[in-house]
C-alpha positions in Angstrom: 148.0 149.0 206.4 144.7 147.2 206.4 143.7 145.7 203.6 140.7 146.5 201.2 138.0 144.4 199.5 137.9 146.2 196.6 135.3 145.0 193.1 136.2 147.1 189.7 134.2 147.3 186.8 134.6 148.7 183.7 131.8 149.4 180.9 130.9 146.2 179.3 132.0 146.5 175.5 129.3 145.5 173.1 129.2 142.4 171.0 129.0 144.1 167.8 132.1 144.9 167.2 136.0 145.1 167.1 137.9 146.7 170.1 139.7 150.1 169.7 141.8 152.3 170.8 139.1 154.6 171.9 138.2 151.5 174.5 141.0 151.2 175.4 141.0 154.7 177.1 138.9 153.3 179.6 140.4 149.7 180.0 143.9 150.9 180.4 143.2 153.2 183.1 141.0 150.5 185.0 143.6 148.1 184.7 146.6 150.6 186.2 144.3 151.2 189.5 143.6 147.7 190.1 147.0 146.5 189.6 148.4 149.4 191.6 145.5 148.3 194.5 146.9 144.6 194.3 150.4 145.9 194.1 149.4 147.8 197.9 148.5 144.3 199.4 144.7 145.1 199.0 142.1 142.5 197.9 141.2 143.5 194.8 139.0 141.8 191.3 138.6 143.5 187.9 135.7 141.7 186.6 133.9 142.6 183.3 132.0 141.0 179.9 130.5 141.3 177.0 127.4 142.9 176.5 125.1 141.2 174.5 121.7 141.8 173.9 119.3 144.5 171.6 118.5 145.0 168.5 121.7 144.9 166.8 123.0 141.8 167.8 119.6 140.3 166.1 119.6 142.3 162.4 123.3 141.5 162.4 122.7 137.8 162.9 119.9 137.6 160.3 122.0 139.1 157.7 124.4 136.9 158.1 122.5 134.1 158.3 123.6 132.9 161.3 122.7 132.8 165.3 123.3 135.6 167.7 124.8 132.8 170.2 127.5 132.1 167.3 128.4 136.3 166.9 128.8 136.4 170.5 131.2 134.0 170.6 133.2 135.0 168.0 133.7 138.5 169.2 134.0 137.6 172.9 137.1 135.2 171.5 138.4 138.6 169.9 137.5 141.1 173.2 139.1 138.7 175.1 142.7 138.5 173.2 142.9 142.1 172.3 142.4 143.2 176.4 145.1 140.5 176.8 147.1 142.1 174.2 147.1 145.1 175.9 147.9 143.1 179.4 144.7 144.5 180.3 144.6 141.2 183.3 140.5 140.4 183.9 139.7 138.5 187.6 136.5 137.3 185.1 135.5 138.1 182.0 131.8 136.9 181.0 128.5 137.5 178.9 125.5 138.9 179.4 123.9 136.4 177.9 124.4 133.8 180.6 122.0 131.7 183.3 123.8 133.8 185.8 122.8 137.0 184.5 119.7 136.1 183.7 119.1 134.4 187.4 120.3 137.6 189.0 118.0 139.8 186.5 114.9 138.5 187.8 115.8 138.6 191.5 116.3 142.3 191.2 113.4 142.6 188.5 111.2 140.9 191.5 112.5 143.5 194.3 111.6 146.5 192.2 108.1 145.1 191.6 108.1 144.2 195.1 108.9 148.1 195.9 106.0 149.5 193.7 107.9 151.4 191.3 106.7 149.3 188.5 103.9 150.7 185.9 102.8 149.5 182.5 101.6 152.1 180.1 101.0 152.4 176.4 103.0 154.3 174.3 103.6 155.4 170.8 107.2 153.5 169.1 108.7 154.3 166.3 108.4 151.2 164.0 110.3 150.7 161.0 107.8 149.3 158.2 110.5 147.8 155.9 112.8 145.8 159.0 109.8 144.8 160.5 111.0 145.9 163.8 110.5 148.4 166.6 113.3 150.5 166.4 115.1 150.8 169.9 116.9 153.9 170.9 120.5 153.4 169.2 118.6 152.8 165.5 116.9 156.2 165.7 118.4 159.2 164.5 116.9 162.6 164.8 116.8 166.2 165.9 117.0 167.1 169.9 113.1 168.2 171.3 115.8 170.2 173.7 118.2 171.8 172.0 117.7 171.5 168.2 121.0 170.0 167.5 120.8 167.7 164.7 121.7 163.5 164.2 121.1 162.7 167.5 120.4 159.3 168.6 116.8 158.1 170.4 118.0 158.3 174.3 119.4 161.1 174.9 121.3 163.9 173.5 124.9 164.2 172.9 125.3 168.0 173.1 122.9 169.4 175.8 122.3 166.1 177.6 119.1 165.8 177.9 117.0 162.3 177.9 113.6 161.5 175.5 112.2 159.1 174.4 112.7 158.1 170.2 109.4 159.6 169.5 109.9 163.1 170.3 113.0 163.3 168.3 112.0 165.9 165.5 112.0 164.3 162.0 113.5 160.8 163.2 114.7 158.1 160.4 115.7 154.6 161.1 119.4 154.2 161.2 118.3 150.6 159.5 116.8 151.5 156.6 117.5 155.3 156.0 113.6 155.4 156.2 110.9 157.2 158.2 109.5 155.3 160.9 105.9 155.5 161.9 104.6 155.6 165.6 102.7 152.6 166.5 100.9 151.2 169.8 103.0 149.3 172.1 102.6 148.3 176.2 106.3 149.1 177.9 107.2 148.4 181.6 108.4 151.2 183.5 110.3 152.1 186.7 109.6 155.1 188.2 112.3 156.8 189.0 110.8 160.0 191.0 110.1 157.8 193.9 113.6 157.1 194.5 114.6 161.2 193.9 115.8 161.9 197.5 117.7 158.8 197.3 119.6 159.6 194.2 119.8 163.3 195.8 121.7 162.5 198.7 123.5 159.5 197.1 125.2 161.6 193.4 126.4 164.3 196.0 128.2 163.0 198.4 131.6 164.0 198.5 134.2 161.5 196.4 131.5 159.2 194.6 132.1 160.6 191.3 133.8 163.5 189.5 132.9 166.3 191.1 131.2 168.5 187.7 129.9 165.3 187.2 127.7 165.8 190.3 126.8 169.3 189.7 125.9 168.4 185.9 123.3 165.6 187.6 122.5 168.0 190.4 121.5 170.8 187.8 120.2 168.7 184.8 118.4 166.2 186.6 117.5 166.5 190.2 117.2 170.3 190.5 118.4 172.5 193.3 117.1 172.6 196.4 117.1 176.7 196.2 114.4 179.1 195.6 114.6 179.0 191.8 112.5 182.6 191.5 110.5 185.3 192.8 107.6 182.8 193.8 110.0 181.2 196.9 109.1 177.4 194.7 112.0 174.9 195.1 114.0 174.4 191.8 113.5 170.4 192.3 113.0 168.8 188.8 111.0 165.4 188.7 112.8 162.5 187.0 111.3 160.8 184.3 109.9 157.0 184.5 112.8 155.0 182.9 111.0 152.8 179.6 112.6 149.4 180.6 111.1 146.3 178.6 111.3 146.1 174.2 108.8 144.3 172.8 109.2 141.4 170.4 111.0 140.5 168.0 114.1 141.8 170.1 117.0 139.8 171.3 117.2 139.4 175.1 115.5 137.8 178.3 111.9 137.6 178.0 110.8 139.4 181.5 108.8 136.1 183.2 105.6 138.4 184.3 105.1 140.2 181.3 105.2 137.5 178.1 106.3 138.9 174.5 108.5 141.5 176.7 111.9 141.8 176.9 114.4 143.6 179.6 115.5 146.9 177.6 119.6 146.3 177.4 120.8 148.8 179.6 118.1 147.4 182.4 120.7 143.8 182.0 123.9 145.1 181.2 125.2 146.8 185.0 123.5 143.5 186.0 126.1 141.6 184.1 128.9 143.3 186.4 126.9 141.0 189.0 127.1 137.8 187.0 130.9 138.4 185.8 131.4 138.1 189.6 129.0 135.2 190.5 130.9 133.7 187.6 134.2 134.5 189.7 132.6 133.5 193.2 131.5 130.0 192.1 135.2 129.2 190.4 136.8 130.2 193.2 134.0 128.8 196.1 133.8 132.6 197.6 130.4 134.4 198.5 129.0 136.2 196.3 127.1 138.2 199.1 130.4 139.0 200.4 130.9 141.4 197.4 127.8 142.4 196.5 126.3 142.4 200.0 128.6 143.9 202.2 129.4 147.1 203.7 133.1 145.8 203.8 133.0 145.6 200.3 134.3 148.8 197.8 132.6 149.1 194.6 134.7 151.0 191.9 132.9 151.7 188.1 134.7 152.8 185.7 133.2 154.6 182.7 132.9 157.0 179.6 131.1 160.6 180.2 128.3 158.7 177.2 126.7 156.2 179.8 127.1 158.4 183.2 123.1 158.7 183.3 122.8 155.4 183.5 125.4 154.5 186.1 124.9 157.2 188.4 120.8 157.2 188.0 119.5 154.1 187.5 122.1 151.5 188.6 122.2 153.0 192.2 118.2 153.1 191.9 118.2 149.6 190.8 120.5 148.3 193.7 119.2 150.2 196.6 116.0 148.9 195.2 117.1 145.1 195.6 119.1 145.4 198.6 122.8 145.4 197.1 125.6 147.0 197.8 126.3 150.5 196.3 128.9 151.8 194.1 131.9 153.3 196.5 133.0 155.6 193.0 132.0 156.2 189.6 134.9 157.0 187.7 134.2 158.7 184.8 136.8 159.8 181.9 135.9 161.4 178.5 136.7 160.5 174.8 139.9 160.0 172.7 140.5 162.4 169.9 143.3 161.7 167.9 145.7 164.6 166.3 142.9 166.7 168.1 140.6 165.3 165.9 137.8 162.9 166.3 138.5 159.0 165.5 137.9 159.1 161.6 138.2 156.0 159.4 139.0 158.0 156.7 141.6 159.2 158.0 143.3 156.1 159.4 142.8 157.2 163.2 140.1 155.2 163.9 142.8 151.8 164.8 141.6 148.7 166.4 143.0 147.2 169.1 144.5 144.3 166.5 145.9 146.6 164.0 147.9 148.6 166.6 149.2 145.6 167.9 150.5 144.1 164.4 152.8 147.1 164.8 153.5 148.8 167.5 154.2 147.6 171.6 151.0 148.1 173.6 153.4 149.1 176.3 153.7 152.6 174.4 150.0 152.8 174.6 149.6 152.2 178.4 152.1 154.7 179.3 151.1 157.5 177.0 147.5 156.7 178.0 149.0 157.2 181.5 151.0 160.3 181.4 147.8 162.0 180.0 145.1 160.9 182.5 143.9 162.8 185.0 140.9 163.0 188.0 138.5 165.1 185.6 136.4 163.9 182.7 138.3 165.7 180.2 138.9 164.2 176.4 142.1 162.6 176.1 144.4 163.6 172.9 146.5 160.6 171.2 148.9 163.1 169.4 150.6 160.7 167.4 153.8 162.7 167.0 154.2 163.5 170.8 153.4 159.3 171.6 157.0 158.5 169.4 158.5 161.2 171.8 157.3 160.5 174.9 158.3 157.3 174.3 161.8 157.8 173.1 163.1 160.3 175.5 160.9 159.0 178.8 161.1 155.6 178.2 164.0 154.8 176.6 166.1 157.8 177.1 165.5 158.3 181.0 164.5 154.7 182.2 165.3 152.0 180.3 168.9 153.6 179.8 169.4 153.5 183.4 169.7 149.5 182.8 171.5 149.7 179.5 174.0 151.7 181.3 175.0 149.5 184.5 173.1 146.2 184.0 175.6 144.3 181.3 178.6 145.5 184.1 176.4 144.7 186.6 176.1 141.1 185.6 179.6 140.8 186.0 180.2 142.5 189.5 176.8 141.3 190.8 175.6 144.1 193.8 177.8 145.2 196.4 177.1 143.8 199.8 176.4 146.9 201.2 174.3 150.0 199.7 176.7 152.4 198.7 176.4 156.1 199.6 174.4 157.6 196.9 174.1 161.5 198.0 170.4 160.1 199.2 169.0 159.8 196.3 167.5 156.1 197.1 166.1 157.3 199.8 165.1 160.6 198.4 162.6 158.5 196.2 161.4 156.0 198.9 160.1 159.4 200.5 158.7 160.1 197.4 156.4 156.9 197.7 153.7 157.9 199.6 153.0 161.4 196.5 153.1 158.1 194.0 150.4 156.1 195.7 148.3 159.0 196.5 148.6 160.0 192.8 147.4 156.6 191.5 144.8 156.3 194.5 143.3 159.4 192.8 143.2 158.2 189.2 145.8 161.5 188.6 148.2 159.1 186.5 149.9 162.0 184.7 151.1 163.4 188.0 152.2 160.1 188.8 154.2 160.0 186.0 156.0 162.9 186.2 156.6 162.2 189.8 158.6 159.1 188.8 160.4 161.1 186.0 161.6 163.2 188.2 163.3 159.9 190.1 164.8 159.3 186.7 166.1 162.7 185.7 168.1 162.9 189.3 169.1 159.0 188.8 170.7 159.7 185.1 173.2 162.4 186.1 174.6 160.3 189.0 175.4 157.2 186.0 176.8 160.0 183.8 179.1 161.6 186.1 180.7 158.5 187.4 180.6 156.8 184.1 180.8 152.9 184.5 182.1 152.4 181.3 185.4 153.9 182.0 185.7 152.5 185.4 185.1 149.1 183.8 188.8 149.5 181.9 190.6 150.2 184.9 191.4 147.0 187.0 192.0 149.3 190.1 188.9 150.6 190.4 186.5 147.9 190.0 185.2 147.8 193.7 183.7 151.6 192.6 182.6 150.2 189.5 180.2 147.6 191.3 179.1 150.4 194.2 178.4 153.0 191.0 176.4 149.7 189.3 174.8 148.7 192.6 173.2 152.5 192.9 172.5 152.6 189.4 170.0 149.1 189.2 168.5 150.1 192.6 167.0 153.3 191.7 165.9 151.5 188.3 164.4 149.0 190.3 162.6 151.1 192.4 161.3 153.3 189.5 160.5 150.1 188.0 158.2 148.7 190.8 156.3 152.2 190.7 155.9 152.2 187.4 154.3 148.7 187.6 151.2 149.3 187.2 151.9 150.5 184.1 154.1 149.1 182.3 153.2 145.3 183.6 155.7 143.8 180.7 158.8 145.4 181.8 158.3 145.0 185.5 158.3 141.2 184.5 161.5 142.1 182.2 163.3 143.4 185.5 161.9 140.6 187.6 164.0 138.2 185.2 167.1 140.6 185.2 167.2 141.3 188.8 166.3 137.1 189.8 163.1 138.0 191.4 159.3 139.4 190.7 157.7 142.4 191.4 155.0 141.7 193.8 154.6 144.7 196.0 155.2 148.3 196.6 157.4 148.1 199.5 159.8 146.4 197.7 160.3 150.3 196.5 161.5 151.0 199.8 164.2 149.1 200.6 167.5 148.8 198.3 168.5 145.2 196.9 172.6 144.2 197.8 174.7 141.3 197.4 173.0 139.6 194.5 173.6 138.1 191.3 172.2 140.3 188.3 171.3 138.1 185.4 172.1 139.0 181.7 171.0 142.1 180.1 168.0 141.6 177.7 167.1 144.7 175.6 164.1 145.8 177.1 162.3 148.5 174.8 162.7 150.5 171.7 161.9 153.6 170.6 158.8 153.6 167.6 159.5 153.2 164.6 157.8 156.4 162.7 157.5 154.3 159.7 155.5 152.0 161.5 152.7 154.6 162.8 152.4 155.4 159.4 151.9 151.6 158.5 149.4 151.3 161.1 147.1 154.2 160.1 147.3 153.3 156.3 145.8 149.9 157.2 143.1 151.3 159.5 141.6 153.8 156.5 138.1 153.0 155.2 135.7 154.8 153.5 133.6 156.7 156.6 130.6 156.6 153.8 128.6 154.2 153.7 127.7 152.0 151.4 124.3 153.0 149.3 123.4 148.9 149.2 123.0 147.9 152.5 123.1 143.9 150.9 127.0 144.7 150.5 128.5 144.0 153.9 132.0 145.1 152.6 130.7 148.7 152.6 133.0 148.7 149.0 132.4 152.0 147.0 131.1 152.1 143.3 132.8 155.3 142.4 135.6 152.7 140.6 133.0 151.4 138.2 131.5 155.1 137.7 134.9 156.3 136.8 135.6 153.4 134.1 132.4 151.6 133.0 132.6 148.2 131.8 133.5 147.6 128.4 131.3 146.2 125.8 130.8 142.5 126.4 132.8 140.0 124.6 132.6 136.3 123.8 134.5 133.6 125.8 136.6 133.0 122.5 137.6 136.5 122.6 138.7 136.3 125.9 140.8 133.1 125.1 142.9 135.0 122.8 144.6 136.5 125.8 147.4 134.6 127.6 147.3 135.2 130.9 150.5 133.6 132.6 151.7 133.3 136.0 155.4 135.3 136.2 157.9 135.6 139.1 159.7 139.1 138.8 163.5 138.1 138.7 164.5 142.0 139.2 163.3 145.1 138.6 164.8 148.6 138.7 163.8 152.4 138.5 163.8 154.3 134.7 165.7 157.2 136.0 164.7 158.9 132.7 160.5 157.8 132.9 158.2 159.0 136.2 155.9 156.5 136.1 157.7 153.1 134.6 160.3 150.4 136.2 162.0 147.6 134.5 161.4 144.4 135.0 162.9 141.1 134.3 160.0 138.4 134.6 160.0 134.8 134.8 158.2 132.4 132.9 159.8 129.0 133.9 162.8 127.7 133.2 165.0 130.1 130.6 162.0 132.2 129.6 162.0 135.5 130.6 160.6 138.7 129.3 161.3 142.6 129.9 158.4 144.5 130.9 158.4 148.2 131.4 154.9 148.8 134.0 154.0 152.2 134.9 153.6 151.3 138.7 157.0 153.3 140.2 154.9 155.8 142.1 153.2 152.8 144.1 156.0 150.3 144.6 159.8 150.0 145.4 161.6 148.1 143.6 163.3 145.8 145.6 160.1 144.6 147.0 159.0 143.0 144.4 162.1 140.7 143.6 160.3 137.0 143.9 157.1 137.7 143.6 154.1 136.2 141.4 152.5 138.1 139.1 150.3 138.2 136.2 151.3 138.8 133.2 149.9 139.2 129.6 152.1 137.1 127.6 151.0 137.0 124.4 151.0 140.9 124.1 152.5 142.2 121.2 156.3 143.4 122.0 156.2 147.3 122.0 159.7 149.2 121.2 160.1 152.0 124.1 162.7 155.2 123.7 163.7 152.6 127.0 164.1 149.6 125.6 161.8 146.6 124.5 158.8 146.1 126.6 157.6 142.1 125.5 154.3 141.8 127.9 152.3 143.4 130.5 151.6 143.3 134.4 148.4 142.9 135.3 147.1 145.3 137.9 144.0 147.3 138.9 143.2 151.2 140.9 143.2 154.6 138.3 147.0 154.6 138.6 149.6 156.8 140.2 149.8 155.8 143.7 146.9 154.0 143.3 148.1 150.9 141.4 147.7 147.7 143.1 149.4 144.4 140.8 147.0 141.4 140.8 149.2 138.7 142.9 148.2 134.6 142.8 148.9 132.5 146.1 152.7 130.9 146.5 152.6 127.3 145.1 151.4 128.7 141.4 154.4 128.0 138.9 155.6 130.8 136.9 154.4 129.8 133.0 151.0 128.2 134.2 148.2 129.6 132.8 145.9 132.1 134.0 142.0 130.7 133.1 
C-alpha cells in the first residue's frame, strides 16, 4: 500500500465559550478518520485551534474587566482538556491570535491584492448607539430579505440559506443591547468573488470533494446552472456576491497593514489559522511547511458543520487558489445534534458540556454511539439518551467486552496455544471482512462500520457459549481444549479490538496491556496471535449507570431566558424575589436576637405518618443536641445527610408536634417541595459556633 500525506482539519471552536457535546459531533468523527488513516500506515496530522478574534471576544473582555489575551487563554486551557477528555489526539493545537497566523494572513492578503479582486466601497453598518460599536454579523438579529423567516442572524440565513449583508435584514436589533441599530457610513474591503465563478464552478463539482447535495445546494443556490433557465435560451448562471472582508474599529483582530483603522473580518483569518496550527507543527518538528500546504502530494481533508459550508467551500478555495496553496482534497460536512429528537435546550438539561458529561459518564460511550450513528450524508445526528445506555450495554458490554470476560482470566492461566486452533473459519472469516471495514471508515460511513464488526462479534459469542470454558476449566482432562477454545476466543476479540480502534482508542490500549503488546496497525487484524502469555484480566467497561444520565442532565439545566439586566453575568432570575418580597427592614439588634448556630445532623429519618417532614437529631458540640422536625423530605434522602453542617436556629422556641418535640429550625432557601435547598457552611466550622 503506498502511503498518504494526509492534513485534517476540523472547524476551529470559538474562544467564547465552553465545549459541548454538540462539538463534539464533529471532533469525534475527525478524530476516528485520522486515527483509522494512521492505523493504515499513512502519514497523517490532525491539526486545529482556537478561534479568536471579533466582536465578542472584545465586549466580553470589557465586562469583565479584563484583556482578550487573558480570555483566550483561559478557554484554550479548557478546549484543550475537554478534546483530551474525549481522547480527541491533536498533531497541533493553536490560536488564531498568533505571529504565525497573522504572518501567513498578510501573505495571502498581498496575493489577492496582487490578483485584483480587491475593491473598497462605502457602505451603510448597522451601529449600535448604546455599545458604541459596529455591530458585526453574529450581534444582528433580524428578519430574512429572502424568505421572511424570523430571528435570523446578519450573514446569512438559517432556513433558506441565502447570504446578506446586516443591513438588509428587515427590522434588525442588536443582540447587545436588545436595541435598534442605526445605519451609519463606513469604508469596507472587499473580494470579489465573481471573478473567481468558473473556478469555484468546476472546483464544488467535482466528483468526491464534498457531499454530494452539498454540491447541488451550491450548484443551485449559488453558482446557477449552466442550463437554459427559460423561454429566452439565457444561461441560469447566478453572479456571486463581493464577500465584505475588513470591520472597522473598535474590533478585536489584525489591523490589515494597507488599510489603517481596518481589521480582517474573522472568518477572512480563521481557515487561515488551519495554516498557522500547521506552521506551528512544521517548525516543532523541523518539516516544510510548503510540503503540506504546497504540494500536490499533499491530501487536504476539512471537516465541518452544514452552518459554515459557504465559507469553506466558497471562499476558502477562492482564497487559496488565489495565493497559490494547495486545495482542499474533501470537505466533509455533517449536520447538527438534537438530543431526544429535540434541539439542545438548557432548560431542559440537554444542552451538556463537554466537562459535565465527563464528571459522569465514560467518553468512550460517547465516541461509539457518535460512531454507530454517522454516516456519508449531512444528516442531523440524534443522541437518544435511552437508546445510548443500550447500545452500550448490549454492544459493548454484552457482545465485545464479554468475549474477554469470558476466556481472558482462563486465558491468563493457559497462556495461547502454540498453534491457531481450528475455529470453523471464523478468524479468517473476519480478516476477509477487513477490506468492507476500511472502506467503510475511508468513507466517513462509521455506522456501517460498526455494524460490520458486530456482526464479527455476534458469530464470535456463540462459538464461547457452546464450548463453554468455564466448564472445561473443572475438568483436569480437558485442559489442552480449554486453552485452544481460550486461544480462539482472545483472537477474534483482538481482532475486533484492532478494528474498533479508531474508536474506542481507551480500550484498544486496555487490550494492548492484556494481550502484552500495542495496537499499532491494521494488519495486525489479519494474522492470529499464538503461543503467548496473556496478562491479568482488568475489567474493561461497564454498562451506564441510568442514574447517572439523569445526574448529568440535572446539572446541565439553566434558565434558557435570559436575564433582563445584562450587568448580571450569572443570568440568575428575579422571579424568587417577585414571588416572596422582602420583608420590612429591621434593625441590626433585631437581627441579633436570632441565634444562628452551626449543627452537624447526627441522624435523621423519614415521618412515615408526615409528607413533607424528617427527623433529625442535630449537633451542637459536645452533649448538646436538639430534635428538629424540617419539612425538606420531598428534596432529600435521609441518609445523605448524616454528618453534615447545617444551620440551625437555635434559640427558636421549642414547638410540640402530634410527632414529637421539634426544639429549632434548619435553615434553608427555594419555595419548598422539591425545591428546598439547606444553607450548608464549609467543613472546618464547629458545630455550636455562631452564625454572624
Amino acid at each position: 500500500m503506498t502511503q498518504r500525506r494526509i492534513l485534517v482539519t476540523a472547524a476551529l471552536p470559538y474562544a467564547n465559550g465552553p465545549i459541548h457535546l454538540g462539538h463534539l459531533v464533529e471532533y469525534i468523527q475527525t478524530d476516528i478518520w485520522v486515527r483509522f488513516q494512521k492505523l493504515r500506515g499513512h502519514r497523517c496530522i490532525y491539526l486545529c485551534a482556537d478561534d479568536t478574534h471579533g466582536t465578542a471576544i472584545m465586549l466580553r473582555a470589557q465586562k469583565e474587566g479584563r484583556s482578550e489575551e487573558e480570555i483566550i487563554a483561559e478557554t484554550q486551557t479548557a478546549h484543550e482538556r475537554d478534546f483530551a477528555g474525549f481522547q480527541i489526539e491533536f498533531d497541533n493545537y493553536g490560536s488564531t491570535h498568533s505571529d504565525e497566523n497573522r504572518q501567513l494572513c498578510a501573505e495571502i492578503w498581498s496575493s489577492i491584492r496582487k490578483a485584483g479582486l480587491v475593491k473598497e466601497k462605502e457602505i451603510q453598518q448597522l451601529y449600535d448607539v448604546e455599545a458604541g460599536t459596529f455591530l458585526a454579523d453574529r450581534f444582528v438579529r433580524g428578519t430574512c430579505p429572502n424568505c421572511k423567516a424570523e430571528n435570523q442572524p446578519g450573514d446569512n440565513c438559517s432556513k433558506c440559506g441565502a447570504t446578506y449583508s446586516p443591513a438588509e435584514l428587515t427590522d434588525p436589533v442588536s443582540a447587545i443591547t436588545q436595541t435598534t441599530p442605526e445605519l451609519r457610513p463606513a469604508t469596507h474591503l472587499f473580494i470579489e468573488l465573481e471573478k473567481l465563478h468558473d473556478f469555484l464552478d468546476e472546483w464544488t463539482q467535482a466528483p468526491g470533494r464534498m457531499p454530494e447535495e452539498i454540491a447541488k445546494y451550491l450548484k443551485g443556490q449559488f453558482l446557477g446552472s449552466d442550463q437554459p433557465s427559460g423561454d429566452d435560451g439565457e444561461s441560469g448562471r447566478k453572479e456571486l456576491r463581493d464577500w465584505d472582508i475588513s470591520r472597522p474599529a473598535p474590533y478585536f483582530g489584525f489591523e490589515i497593514p494597507d488599510s489603517p483603522g481596518n481589521y480582517w473580518y474573522v472568518w477572512f483569518d480563521a481557515p487561515i489559522g488551519y495554516m498557522a496550527s500547521t506552521k506551528q507543527w512544521c517548525d516543532k518538528h523541523g518539516e516544510s511547511f510548503d510540503d503540506w500546504w504546497r504540494s500536490a502530494e499533499t491530501e487536504i481533508h476539512h471537516f465541518i458543520g452544514k452552518d459554515i459550508a459557504y465559507f469553506h467551500t466558497l471562499f476558502w478555495p477562492g482564497m487559496l487558489k488565489s495565493a497559490g496553496f494547495t486545495l482542499p482534497t474533501r470537505v466533509q460536512i455533517h449536520g447538527f445534534l438534537t438530543v431526544d429528537g429535540a434541539k439542545m435546550s438548557k432548560s431542559e438539561g440537554t444542552f451538556v458540556k463537554a466537562e459535565t458529561f465527563l464528571k459522569y459518564l465514560d467518553p468512550s460511550y460517547l465516541r461509539y454511539y457518535y460512531a454507530s450513528k454517522m454516516g456519508p450524508r449531512v444528516d442531523d445526528l440524534d443522541l437518544n439518551l435511552d437508546e445510548f445506555a443500550s447500545k452500550v450495554r448490549s454492544d459493548l458490554v454484552g457482545k465485545i467486552v464479554n468475549l474477554a470476560s469470558r476466556t481472558a482470566k482462563f486465558a491468563h492461566s493457559t497462556g495461547l496455544s502454540a498453534e491457531y486452533p481450528d475455529d470453523g473459519g471464523l478468524f479468517a472469516q473476519g480478516a476477509a471482512q477487513g477490506d468492507q471495514i476500511a472502506d467503510a471508515y475511508e468513507n466517513y460511513d462509521y455506522n456501517k462500520a460498526m455494524r460490520l464488526i458486530l456482526e464479527l462479534a455476534d458469530r464470535a459469542n456463540p462459538y464461547i457459549e457452546g464450548r463453554e470454558p468455564w466448564n472445561l476449566r473443572k475438568d483436569p482432562q480437558r485442559q489442552q481444549e480449554l486453552q485452544d477454545v481460550c486461544t480462539v476466543g482472545m483472537n477474534l476479540f483482538w481482532q475486533i479490538v484492532v478494528y474498533l480502534s479508531p474508536v474506542l482508542p481507551k480500550l484498544a490500549e486496555q487490550t494492548g496491556e492484556l494481550f502484552g503488546q500495542p495496537i499499532t496497525n491494521w494488519e495486525q487484524s489479519q494474522t492470529p496471535l499464538t503461543g503467548i502469555a496473556i496478562n491479568k484480566f482488568k475489567h474493561l467497561m461497564e454498562r451506564v449507570d441510568p442514574e447517572k444520565i439523569t445526574a448529568m442532565i440535572e446539572e446541565s439545566k439553566v434558565s434558557d431566558e435570559p436575564a433582563e439586566d445584562s450587568s448580571n453575568p450569572y443570568n440568575d432570575s428575579d422571579q424568587p424575589l417577585k414571588d416572596e418580597p422582602i420583608c420590612d427592614e429591621i434593625t441590626i439588634d433585631d437581627f441579633a436576637k436570632v441565634d444562628l448556630r452551626v449543627a452537624r445532623v447526627l441522624e435523621a429519618e423519614h415521618v412515615e405518618e408526615a409528607r413533607k417532614l424528617l427527623k433529625l437529631k442535630l449537633s451542637l458540640g459536645g452533649n448538646e443536641t436538639r430534635q428538629v422536625f424540617a419539612g425538606i423530605k420531598e428534596a432529600y434522602e435521609p441518609e445523605k445527610l448524616v454528618g453534615r453542617l447545617v444551620i440551625m436556629v437555635a434559640n427558636l422556641a421549642p414547638r410540640k408536634m402530634r410527632f414529637g418535640l421539634s426544639e429549632g429550625m434548619v435553615a434553608a432557601g427555594g419555595p419548598g417541595g422539591p425545591d428546598v435547598f439547606l444553607l450548608g457552611i464549609d467543613e472546618g466550622a464547629q458545630p455550636g459556633q455562631r452564625v454572624h
